[in-house]
VEXFIFI-228480 format. One line per field, with one value per residue (C-alpha): residue number from 1; z, x, y. Coordinates in nm, 4 decimals, decimal comma. Layout:
% VEXFIFI-228480
nr: (NUM_...) .
z: (Z_...) .
x: (X_...) .
y: (Y_...) .
//
This chain:
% VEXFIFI-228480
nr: (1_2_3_4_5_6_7_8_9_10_11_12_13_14_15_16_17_18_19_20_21_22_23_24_25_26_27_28_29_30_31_32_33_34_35_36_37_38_39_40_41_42_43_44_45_46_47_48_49_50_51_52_53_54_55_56_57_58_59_60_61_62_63_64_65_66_67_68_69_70_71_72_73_74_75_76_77_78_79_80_81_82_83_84_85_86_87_88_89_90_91_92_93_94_95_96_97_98_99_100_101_102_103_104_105_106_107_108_109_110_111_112_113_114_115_116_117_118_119_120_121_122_123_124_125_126_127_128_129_130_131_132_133_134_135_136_137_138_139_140_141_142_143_144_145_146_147_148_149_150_151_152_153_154_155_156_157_158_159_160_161_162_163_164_165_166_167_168_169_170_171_172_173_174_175_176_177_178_179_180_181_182_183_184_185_186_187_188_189_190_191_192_193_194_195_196_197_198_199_200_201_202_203_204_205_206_207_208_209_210_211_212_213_214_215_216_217_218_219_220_221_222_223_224_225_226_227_228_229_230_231_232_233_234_235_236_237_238_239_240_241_242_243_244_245_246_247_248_249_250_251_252_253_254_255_256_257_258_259_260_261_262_263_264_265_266_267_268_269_270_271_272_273_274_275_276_277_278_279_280_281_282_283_284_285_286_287_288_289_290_291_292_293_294_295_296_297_298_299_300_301_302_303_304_305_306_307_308_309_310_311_312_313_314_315_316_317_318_319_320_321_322_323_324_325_326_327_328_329_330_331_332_333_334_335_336_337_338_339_340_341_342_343_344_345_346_347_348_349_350_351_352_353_354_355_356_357_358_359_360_361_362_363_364_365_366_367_368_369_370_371_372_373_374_375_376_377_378_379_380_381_382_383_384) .
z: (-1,5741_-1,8972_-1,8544_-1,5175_-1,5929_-1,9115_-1,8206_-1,4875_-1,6771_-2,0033_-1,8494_-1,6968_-1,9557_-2,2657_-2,4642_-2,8311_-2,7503_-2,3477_-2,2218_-2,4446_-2,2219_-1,8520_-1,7344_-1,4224_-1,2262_-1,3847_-1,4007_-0,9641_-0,9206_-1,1082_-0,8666_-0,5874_-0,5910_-0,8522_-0,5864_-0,5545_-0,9745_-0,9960_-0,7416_-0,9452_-1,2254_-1,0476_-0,9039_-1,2704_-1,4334_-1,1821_-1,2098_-1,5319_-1,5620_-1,3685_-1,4893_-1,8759_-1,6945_-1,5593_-1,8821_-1,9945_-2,3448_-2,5141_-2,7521_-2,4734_-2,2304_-2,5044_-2,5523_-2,2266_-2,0902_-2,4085_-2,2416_-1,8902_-2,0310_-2,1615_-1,8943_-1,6823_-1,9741_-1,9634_-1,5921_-1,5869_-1,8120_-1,7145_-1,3154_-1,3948_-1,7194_-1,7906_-1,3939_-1,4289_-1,1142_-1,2740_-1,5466_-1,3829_-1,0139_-0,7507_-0,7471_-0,5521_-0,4304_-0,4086_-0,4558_-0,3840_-0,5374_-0,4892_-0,7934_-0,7654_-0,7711_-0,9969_-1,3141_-1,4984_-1,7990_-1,7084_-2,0048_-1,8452_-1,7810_-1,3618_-1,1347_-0,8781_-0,4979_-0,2074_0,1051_0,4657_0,2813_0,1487_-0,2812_-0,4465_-0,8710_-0,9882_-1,3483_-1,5520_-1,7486_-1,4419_-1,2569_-1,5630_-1,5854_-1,2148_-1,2185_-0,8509_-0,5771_-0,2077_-0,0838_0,2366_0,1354_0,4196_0,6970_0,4985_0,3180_-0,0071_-0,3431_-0,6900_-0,9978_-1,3569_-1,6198_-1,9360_-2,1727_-2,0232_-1,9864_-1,6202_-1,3243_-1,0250_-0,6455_-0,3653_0,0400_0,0942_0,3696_0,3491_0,6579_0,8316_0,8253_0,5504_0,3218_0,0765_-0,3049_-0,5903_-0,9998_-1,0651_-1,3828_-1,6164_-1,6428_-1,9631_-2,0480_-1,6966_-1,4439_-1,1200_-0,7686_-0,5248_-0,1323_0,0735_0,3488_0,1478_-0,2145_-0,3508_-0,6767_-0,7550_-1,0347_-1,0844_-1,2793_-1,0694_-0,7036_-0,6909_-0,5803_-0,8615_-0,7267_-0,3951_-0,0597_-0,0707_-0,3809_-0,4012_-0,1904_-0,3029_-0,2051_-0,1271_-0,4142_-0,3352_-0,5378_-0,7868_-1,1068_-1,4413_-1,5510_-1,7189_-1,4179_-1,5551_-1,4487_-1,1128_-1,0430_-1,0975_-0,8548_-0,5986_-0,6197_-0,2688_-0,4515_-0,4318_-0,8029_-0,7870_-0,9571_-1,1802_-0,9904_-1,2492_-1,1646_-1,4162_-1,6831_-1,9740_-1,9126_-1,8448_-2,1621_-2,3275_-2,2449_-2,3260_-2,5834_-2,4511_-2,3144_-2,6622_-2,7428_-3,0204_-2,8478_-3,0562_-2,8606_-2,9947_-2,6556_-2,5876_-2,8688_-2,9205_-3,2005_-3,2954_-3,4672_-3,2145_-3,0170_-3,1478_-2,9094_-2,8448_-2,8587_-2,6046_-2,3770_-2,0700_-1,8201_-1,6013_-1,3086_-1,1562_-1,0945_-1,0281_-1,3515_-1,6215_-1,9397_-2,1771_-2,3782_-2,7309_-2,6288_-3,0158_-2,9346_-2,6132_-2,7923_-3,0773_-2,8307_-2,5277_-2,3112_-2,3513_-2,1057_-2,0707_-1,7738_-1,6732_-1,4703_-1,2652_-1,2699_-1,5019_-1,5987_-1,7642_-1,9276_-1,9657_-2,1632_-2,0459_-2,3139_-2,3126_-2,4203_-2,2248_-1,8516_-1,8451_-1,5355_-1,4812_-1,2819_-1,1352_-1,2613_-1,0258_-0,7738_-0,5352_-0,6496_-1,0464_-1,3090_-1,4936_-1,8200_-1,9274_-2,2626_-2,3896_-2,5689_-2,6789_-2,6464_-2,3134_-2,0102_-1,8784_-1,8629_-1,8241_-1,7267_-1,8790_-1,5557_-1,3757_-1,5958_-1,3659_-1,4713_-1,3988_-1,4254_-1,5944_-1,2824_-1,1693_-0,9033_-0,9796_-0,9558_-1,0409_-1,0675_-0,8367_-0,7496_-0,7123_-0,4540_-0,5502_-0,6349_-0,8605_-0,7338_-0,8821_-1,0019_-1,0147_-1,4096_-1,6246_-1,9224_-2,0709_-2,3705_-2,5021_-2,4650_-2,1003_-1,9867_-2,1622_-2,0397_-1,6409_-1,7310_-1,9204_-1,8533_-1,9668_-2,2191_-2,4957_-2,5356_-2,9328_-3,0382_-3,1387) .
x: (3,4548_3,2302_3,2949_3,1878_2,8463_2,8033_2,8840_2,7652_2,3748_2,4767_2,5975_2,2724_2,0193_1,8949_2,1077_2,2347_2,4790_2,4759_2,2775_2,4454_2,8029_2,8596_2,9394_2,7851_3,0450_3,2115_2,9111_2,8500_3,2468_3,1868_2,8467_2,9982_3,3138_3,1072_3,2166_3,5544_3,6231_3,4218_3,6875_3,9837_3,8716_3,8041_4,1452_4,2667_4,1298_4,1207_4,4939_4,5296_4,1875_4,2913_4,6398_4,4196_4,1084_4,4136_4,5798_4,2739_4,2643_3,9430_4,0335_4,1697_3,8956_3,6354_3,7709_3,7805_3,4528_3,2686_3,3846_3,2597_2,9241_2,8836_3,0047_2,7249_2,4699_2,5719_2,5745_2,2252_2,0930_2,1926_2,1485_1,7751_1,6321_1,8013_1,8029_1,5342_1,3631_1,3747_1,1437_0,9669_0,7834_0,5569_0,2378_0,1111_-0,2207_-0,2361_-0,6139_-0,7802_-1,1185_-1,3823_-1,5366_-1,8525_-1,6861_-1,3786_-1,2697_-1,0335_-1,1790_-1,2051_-0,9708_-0,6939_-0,4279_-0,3038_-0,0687_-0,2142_-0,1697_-0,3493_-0,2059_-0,3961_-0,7064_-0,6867_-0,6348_-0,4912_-0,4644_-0,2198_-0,2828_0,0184_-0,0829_-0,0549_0,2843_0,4031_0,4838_0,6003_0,7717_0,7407_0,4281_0,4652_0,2016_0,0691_-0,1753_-0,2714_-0,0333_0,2129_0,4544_0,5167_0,7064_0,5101_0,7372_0,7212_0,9814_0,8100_1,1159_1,1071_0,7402_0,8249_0,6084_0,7746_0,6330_0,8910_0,9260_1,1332_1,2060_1,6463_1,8162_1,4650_1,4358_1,1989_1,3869_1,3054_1,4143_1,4522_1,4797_1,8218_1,8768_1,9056_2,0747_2,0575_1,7327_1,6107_1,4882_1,6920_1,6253_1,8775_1,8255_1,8605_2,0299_2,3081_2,3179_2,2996_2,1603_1,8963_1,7353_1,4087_1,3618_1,5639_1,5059_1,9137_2,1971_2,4454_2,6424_2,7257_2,7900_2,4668_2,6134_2,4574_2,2217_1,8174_1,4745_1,1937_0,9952_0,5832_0,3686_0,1711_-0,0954_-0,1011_-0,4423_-0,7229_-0,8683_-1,1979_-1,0355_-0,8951_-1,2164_-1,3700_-1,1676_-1,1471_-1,4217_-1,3998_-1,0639_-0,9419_-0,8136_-0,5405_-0,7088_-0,4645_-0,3287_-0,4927_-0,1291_0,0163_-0,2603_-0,0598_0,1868_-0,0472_-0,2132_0,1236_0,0945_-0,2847_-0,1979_0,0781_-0,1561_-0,1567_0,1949_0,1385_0,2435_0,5196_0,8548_1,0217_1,1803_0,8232_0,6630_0,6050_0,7219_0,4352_0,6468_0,8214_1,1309_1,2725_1,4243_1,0820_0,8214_0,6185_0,7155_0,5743_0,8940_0,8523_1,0524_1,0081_1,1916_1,5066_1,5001_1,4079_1,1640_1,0487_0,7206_0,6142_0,3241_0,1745_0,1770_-0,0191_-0,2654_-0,2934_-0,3415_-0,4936_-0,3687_0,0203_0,1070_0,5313_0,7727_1,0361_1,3060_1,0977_0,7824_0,4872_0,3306_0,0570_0,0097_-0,3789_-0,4762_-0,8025_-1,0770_-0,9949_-0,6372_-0,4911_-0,5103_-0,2972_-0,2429_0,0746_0,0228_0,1848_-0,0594_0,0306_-0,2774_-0,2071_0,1009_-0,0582_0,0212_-0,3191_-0,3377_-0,6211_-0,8052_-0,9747_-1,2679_-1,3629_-1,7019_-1,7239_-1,5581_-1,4028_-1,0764_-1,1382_-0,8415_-0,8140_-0,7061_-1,0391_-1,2565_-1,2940_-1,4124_-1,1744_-1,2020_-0,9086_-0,8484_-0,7286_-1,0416_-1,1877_-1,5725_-1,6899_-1,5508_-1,3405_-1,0885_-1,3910_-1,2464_-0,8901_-0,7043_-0,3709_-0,0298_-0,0022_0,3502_0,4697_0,5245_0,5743_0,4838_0,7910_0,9861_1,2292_1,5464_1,4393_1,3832_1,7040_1,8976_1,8331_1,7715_2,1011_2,0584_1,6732_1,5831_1,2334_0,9764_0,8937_0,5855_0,5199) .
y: (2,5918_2,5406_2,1318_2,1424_2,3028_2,1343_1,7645_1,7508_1,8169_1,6772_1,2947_1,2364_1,4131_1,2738_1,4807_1,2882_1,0576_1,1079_0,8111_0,5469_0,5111_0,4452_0,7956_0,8196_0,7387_1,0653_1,2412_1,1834_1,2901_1,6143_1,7117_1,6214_1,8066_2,0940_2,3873_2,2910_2,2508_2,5935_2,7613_2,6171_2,7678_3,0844_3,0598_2,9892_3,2836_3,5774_3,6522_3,6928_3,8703_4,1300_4,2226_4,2515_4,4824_4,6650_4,6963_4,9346_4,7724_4,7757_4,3980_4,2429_4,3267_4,2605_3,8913_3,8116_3,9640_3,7961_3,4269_3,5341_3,6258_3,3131_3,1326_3,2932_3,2727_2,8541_2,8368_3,0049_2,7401_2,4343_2,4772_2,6259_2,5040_2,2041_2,0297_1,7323_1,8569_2,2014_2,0623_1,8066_1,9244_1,7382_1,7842_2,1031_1,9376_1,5825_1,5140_1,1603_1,0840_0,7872_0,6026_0,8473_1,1950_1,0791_1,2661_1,0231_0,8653_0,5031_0,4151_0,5440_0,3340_0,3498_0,1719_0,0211_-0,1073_-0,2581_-0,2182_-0,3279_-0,3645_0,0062_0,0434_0,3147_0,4241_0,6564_0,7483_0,7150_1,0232_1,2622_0,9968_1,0060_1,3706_1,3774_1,1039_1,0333_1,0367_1,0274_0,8754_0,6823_0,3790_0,1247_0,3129_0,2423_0,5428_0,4531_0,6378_0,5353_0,6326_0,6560_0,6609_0,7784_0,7172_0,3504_0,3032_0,1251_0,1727_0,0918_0,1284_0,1212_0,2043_0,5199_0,3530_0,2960_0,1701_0,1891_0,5792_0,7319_0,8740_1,2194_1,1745_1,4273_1,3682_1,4336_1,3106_0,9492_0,6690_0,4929_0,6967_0,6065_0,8023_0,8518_0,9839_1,1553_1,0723_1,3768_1,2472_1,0965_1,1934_0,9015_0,8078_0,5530_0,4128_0,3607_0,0921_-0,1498_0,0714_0,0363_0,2592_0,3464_0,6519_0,7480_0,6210_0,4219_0,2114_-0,0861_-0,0864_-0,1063_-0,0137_-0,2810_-0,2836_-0,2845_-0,4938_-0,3140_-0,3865_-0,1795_-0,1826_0,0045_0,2063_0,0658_-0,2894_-0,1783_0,0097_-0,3549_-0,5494_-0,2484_-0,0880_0,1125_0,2403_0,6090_0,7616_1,0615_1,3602_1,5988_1,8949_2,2064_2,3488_2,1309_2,0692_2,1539_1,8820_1,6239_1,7159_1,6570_1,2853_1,2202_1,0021_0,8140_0,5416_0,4213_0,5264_0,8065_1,0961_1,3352_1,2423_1,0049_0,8806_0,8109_0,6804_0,3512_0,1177_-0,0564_-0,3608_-0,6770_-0,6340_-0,2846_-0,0375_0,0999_-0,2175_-0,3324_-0,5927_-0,7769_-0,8464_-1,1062_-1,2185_-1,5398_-1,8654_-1,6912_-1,5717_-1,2574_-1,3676_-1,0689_-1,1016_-0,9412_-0,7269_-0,8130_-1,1421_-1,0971_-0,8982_-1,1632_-1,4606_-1,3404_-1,6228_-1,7338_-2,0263_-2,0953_-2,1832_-1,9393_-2,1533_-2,3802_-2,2125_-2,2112_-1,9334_-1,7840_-1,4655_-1,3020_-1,0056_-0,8750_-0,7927_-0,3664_-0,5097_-0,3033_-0,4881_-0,7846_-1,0325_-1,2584_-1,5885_-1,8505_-2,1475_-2,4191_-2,4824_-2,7510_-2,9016_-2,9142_-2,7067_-2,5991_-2,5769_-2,3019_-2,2862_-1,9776_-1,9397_-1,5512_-1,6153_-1,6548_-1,3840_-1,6812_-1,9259_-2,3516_-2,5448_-2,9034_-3,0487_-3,0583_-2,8223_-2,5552_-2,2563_-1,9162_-1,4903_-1,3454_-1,2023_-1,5367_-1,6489_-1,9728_-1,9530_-2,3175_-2,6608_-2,8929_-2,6045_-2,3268_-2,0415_-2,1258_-1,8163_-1,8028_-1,6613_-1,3003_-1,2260_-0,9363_-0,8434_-0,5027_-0,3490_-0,1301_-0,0625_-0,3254_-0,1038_-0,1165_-0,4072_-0,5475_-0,3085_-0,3344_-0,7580_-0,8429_-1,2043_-1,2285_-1,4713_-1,3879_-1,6224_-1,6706_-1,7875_-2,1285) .
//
């Protein structure tokens, strides 16, 4: 009875030594069939409870009453204090704000989307703590999540099998957050929008494009944008992650390692070409433009002067692959092939290819442990 309450929370909580193995697959058999191990324990214990309560023995009684207590006292504690979505709750009050009557500071870092012509920011500081957002941008429903312990933002339809679908925390898999459906149960993770557990297994959510950026950047590019506003319900958590923009906040599942490809470094993870490339955020920050292939594609990689917004582009323009040079005097990119002149934000506005907009691609900023984790196959680009 203990085992049931203990490594049903324990397996999928980032308890020492829990999120290291493969146990979810035990830890989903032991919620699933919880009641019935609870009753066989019940069933276990109740006869020979009985005959020593009937005995009228003060030491036996005391022994065995002690163990009940603390069954009850362990069953208390990890179905109510230690359940993620016991510690972790949606927001009350989902507020939207304009540019004029916002209250973020514009240094914030937010995820981003524009859907049907309509934009959206979620600041990681206030996503971060609740891990999920329903939300409706464009017409279209959409879930925006946050994995602190990861550092991935990931935006994805609740849509699965066509009918929108209601998700809880539950837990973590490999120190990643993951969702429970309603309808079915099953478990999903959130940095890859897949089905691990459950009758859903295998199965994933479409994932929606979406920017990380300073909300000074995204304010730039979208300026008609609407900025979630923190929910004064929950100000003392949000306060708990003021600092992890920059990655000094006190946890060290959250803290960032400021040196190149430790557990917790920065990375950028790409995917493109049919294939996973990771990036050393220091060497980003040191170069400001990094141009590289990843399968058949080439690529470029631009840091935006706040060092903070980055962009990830697919820099072949009609059939050519550009190659951009960078001067930090100037707020804008050249490319050699025609000496046209380009924003970081990837819009050409004079030269030959003037108008001509770069391919977005969809790319992440997240801890090293993370993306090599959910991207076994990924390769690292090294400096030259």
């Amino acid at each position: 009875m203990l085992a049931t309450e203990i490594l049903r929370v324990y397996f999928i909580m980032p308890f020492p030594g829990s999120q290291q193995s493969d146990t979810i697959g035990w830890a989903y058999f032991i919620e699933k069939y919880k009641w019935l191990l609870r009753l066989i324990g019940i069933l276990l214990v109740i006869g020979p409870a009985l005959k020593i309560y009937k005995s009228r023995k003060p030491w036996p009684i005391i022994l065995l009453t002690l163990p009940i207590l603390f069954y009850f006292f362990v069953f208390g504690v990890f179905n109510f204090k230690f359940q993620a979505d016991k510690i972790f709750y949606q927001p009350e009050h989902k507020n939207f704000a304009g540019i004029n009557s916002n209250t973020i500071d514009t240094n914030k870092l937010i995820i981003g989307i524009d859907i049907n012509g309509q934009a959206r920011a979620y600041p990681i500081q206030i996503i971060g703590y609740h891990h999920q957002i329903k939300d409706t941008v464009g017409g279209v429903p959409v879930m925006v999540t946050y994995c602190t312990v990861c550092r991935t933002g990931r935006v994805y339809s609740p849509l699965v099998d066509g009918k929108a679908e209601n998700f809880r925390l539950v837990g973590m898999d490999h120190f990643n957050a993951m969702f429970e459906d309603k309808t079915t149960d099953s478990w999903w993770q959130q940095a890859t929008g897949i089905a691990v557990a459950g009758p859903l297994k295998g199965k994933s959510l479409s994932e929606i494009p979406s920017r990380q950026y300073s909300l000074a950047a995204w304010m730039k590019l979208h300026p008609n944008s609407t900025i979630l506003q923190p929910d004064s319900l929950f100000q003392s958590d949000y306060d708990d992650l003021a600092k992890f923009d920059k990655g000094n906040v006190k946890s060290r599942l959250e803290k960032r390692d400021s040196a190149s490809w430790k557990m917790k470094s920065w990375v950028i993870g790409v995917k493109a070409g049919g294939q996973d490339k990771a990036y050393d955020w220091n060497d980003l920050v040191k170069e400001r433009l990094i141009q590289d292939s990843i399968g058949s594609m080439a690529v470029a990689l631009i840091l935006e002067n706040d060092t903070a917004s980055f962009h990830v582009f697919n820099r072949t323009v009609q059939g050519s692959r550009l190659f951009f040079r960078a001067d930090p005097a100037v707020p804008f990119l050249t490319d050699t092939n025609t000496r046209s002149q380009w924003t970081p934000e990837g819009i050409c506005i004079s030269g030959p290819l003037k108008d001509s907009k770069l391919e977005p691609l969809q790319a992440y900023q997240e801890f090293w442990h993370s993306w090599k984790q959910f991207h076994p196959l990924t390769t690292t680009y090294k400096n030259p």
